[in-house]
Each structure stands twice: as C-alpha cells, then as structure tokens.
C-alpha positions as CSV (number, residue, x, y, z in Angstrom):
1,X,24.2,-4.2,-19.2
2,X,22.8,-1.6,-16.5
3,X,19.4,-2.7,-15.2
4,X,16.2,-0.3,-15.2
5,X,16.0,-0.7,-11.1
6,X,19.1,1.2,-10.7
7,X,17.8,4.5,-12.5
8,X,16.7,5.9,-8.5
9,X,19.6,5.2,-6.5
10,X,21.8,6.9,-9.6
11,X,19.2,9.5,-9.6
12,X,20.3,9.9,-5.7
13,X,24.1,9.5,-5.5
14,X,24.6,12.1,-8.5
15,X,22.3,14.2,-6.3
16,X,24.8,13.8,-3.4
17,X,27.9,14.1,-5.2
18,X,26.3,17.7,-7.0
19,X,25.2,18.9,-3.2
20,X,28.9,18.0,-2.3
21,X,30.2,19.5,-5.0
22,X,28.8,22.7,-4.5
23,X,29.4,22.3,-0.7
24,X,33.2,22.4,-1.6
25,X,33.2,24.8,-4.1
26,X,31.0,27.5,-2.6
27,X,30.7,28.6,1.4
28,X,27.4,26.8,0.9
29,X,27.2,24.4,4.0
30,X,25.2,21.0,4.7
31,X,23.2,20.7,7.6
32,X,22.0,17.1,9.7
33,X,19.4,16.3,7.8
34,X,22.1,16.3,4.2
35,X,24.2,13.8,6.6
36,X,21.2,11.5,7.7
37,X,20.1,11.5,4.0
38,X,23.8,11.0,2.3
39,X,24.4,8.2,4.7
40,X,21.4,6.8,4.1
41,X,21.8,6.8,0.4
42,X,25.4,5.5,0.7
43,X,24.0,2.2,2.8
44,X,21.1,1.8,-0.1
45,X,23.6,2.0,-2.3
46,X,25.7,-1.0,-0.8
47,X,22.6,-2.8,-0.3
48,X,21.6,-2.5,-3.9
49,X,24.8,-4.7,-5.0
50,X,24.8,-7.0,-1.8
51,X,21.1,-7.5,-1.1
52,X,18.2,-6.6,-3.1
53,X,15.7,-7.0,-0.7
54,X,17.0,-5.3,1.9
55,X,17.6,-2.6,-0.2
56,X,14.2,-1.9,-1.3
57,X,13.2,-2.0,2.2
58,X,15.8,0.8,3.3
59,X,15.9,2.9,0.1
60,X,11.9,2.7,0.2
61,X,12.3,3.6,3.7
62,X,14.5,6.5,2.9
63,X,12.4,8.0,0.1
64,X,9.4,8.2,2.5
65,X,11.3,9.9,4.9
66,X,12.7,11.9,2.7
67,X,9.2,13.1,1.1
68,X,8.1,14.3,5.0
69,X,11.2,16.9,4.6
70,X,13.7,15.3,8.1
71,X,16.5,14.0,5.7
72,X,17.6,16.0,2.5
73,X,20.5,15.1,0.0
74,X,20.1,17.9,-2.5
75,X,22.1,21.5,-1.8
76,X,19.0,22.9,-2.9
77,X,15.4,22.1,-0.8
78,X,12.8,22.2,-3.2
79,X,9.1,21.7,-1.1
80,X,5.7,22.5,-1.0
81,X,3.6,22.3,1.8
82,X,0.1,21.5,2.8
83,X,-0.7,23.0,6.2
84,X,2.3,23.1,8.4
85,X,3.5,19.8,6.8
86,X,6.4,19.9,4.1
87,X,6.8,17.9,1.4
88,X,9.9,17.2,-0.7
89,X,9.4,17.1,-4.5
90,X,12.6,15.1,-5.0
91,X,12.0,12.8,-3.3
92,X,8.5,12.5,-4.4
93,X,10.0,12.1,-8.1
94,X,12.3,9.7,-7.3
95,X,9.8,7.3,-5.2
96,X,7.3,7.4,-8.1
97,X,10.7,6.1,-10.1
98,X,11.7,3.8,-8.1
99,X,8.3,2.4,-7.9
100,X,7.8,2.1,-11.5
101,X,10.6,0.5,-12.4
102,X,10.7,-1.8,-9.5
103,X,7.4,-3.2,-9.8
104,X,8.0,-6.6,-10.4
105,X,10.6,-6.7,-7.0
106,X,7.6,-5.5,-5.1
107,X,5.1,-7.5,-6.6
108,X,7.4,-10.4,-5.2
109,X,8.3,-9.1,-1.9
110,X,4.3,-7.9,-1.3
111,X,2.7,-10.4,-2.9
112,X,-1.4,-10.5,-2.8
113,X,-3.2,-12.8,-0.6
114,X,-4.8,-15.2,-3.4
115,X,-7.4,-17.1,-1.3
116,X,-7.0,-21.0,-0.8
117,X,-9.1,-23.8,-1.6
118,X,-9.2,-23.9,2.1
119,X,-10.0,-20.4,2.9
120,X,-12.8,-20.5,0.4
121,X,-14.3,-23.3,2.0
122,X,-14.4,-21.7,5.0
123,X,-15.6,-18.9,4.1
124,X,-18.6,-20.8,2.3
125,X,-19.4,-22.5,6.2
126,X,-19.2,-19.1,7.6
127,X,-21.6,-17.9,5.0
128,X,-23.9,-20.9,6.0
129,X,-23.4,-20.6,9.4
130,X,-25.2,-16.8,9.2
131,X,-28.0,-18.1,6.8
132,X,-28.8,-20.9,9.3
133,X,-28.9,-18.5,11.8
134,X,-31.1,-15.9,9.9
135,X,-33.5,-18.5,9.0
136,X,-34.0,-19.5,12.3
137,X,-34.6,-16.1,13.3
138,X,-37.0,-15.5,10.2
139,X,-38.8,-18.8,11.4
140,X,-42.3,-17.0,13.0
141,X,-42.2,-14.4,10.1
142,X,-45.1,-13.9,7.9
143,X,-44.7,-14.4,4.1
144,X,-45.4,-11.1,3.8
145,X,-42.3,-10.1,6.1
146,X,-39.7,-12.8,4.2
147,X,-40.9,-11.4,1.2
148,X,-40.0,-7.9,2.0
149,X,-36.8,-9.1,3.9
150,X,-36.1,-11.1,0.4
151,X,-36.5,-8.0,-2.0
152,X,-33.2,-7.2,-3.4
153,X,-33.8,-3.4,-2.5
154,X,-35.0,-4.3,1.5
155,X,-31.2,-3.2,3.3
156,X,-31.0,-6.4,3.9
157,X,-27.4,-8.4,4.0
158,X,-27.3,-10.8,1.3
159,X,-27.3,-13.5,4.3
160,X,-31.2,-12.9,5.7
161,X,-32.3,-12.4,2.5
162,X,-31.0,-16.0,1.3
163,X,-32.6,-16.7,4.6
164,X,-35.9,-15.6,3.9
165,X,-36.2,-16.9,0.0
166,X,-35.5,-20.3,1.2
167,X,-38.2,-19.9,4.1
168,X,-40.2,-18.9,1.4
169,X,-39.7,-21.9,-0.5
170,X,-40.2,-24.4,2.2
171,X,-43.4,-22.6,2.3
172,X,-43.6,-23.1,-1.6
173,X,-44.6,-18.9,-1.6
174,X,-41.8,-18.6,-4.2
C-alpha cells in the first residue's frame, strides 16, 4: 500500500522525468539551477526509502529553496514576483503538499515545548520574586496611589498591581 507522505516527492520526480523528457525530445535545454534541483530531488528521493527524517529535512530544505526561484526542476518556470524577488508556484504547491500530508512526521520531529512541573514552578518564583519586589517599591505609597496602581485599567503589569492589592490589604483598604 503507497503511503499519503509520498504524494510530493512523486509530484517532483514525474516533474523531472517530464522536463527531461522534453529536454530530449525538443532543442529545449536545462540550465544549473534544473541540475541543483534534479539532484536534489534524486537524494530526497533516496532518503525517503532510507531515512525519513533526514529526508524531511532535505526535501523541506529543497522546497524552500526552490520557492526563492535558485533551483528549478520543471522545463517550464512558472513565478510571480513581489518586488525584485521571484517566487516559484510549484514549488509553493508542492510544500503546502508536503506539509499537509506530512503533518504528523513534523509534529514528531518539531515537537512543542509543553512546560514541566518544574518550569512552572519556576516560573511561579519568578512571578513572586517581581511582586516582592513591586511591593517593596509600593511600600511609602498612599492608598490612594496603590489603588490607582491596582485598577485593572492603570497600564500596570499584572505584577505591581498584585503588588499594590495586597499592600492594600495589609492596610485592610480592600
């Protein structure tokens, strides 16, 4: 059974083997950047059957290069541009492809930073930390002041105006 994640790099080599095609057939000719971009299709290729990760790296790698118009592996350049930068509409279709229907390889090989019991508690001292230090700050303000620090509309950080309720509370204001 053929897998959905191989949809792109087909997409590409039947590319190559049409610009080829036509190469032989016609007085058409390739120039560098069909080279740089057929050889860089042919190692994705290999590294799609001997290893995956790699290969997203490369073939991801190649698409992107590809989009900024320096490699090429169609006969036929198809771009638009925006200023004096080209962009490749192939290339653009096929990395929208290949990130579609590689999602879940990326999700594994990017995966999000989910915060640790340990990160959270640090992140709880730093907060703290910054009250502390706000209140000690807000310790000669009037109530008056703390209550205008403590408004949720003052432009405040959320840190002074913890700050200043609790002052307030000390004072028993609140």
């Amino acid at each position: 059974m053929i897998k959905k994640d191989i949809i792109p790099i087909l997409i590409s080599l039947l590319l190559v083997l049409y610009s080829i095609g036509i190469t032989l057939l016609t007085d058409y000719l390739l120039n560098y950047k069909h080279y740089v971009g057929i050889a860089l299709i042919g190692i994705s290729t290999i590294l799609y059957f001997k290893n995956k990760k790699l290969y997203v790296y490369v073939f991801g790698l190649t698409l992107v290069i590809g989009i900024v118009n320096l490699i090429d592996i169609y006969y036929s350049n198809i771009v638009f541009g925006i200023g004096p930068i080209k962009f490749n509409t192939i290339f653009l279709t096929l990395l929208v492809i290949f990130l579609a229907v590689n999602k879940e390889l990326l999700n594994t090989l990017f995966p999000e930073k989910e915060l640790t019991e340990k990160d959270l508690v640090d992140k709880n001292v730093e907060t703290e930390n910054r009250i502390k230090r706000y209140e000690r700050k807000f310790q000669s303000k009037s109530e008056l002041q703390l209550k205008n620090i403590a408004d949720e509309n003052s432009g405040y950080v959320d840190e002074a105006k913890t700050a200043a309720e609790r002052l307030l509370k000390e004072k028993q204001v609140l």
